[in-house]
Steps between C-alpha positions, in 0.01 A plus 500: 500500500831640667396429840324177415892417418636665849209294694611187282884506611384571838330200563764284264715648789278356773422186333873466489570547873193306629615202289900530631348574846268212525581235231877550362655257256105337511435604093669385179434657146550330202725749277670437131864474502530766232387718791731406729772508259381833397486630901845366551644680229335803545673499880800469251681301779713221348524288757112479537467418169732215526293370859217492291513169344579361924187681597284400188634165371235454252626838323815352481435375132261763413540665159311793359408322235324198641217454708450742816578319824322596790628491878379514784646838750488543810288835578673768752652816483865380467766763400676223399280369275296688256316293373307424849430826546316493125318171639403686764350794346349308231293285760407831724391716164184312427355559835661841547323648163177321575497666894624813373188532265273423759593791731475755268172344397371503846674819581338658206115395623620613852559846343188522277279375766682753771401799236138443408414840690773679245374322236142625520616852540743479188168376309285771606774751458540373153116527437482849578814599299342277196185646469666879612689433174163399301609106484165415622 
């Protein structure tokens, strides 16, 4: 499971760069403005929390406790901006988990067709030992 996580954040990585490399500032994600909020506060940079409501007009008159409001970001890795890196990564992490399974599956047939000759062995090596040890 461990290194279906590494293989994962590799290809969020290259999903990333091919989509700044070939197609940047192309994809919007729609995000809640309690996220934002929360991103901006969690930079705990005051005077991004106050540019907010410039960036994000509609959040401008959000309050916790009515409806969400949803915005639409701009997805790219901006230092600046945290919460278009999270559009980012949420977009890429989809694809990334899906590919990432599919290697390991197909590296995992690769393997167990690449071994049949060890397999057979272990079998008969395990038949002998079985019925040495009065199994069979």
């Amino acid at each position: 499971m461990q290194t279906q996580i590494l293989t994962l954040r590799i290809n969020m990585g290259v999903f990333v760069y091919f989509i700044v490399k070939f197609a940047p500032h192309s994809f919007k994600a729609a995000m809640n403005c309690e996220e934002i909020l929360f991103m901006y506060q969690s930079v705990a940079n005051v005077t991004s929390v106050a540019s907010m409501p410039s960036r994000y007009p509609a959040c401008a008159t959000y309050t916790a406790t009515g409806p969400p409001v949803y915005v639409v970001v701009n997805a790219f890795p901006s230092r600046a901006y945290p919460e278009e890196r999270a559009a980012i990564l949420n977009m890429v992490f989809g694809v990334s988990g899906w590919l990432a399974l599919m290697l390991h599956v197909l590296i995992i047939e690769i393997y167990l067709n690449a071994t049949k000759d060890e397999d057979e062995r272990l079998k008969k090596n395990s038949a002998v030992r079985r019925k040495a040890a009065g199994m069979e």
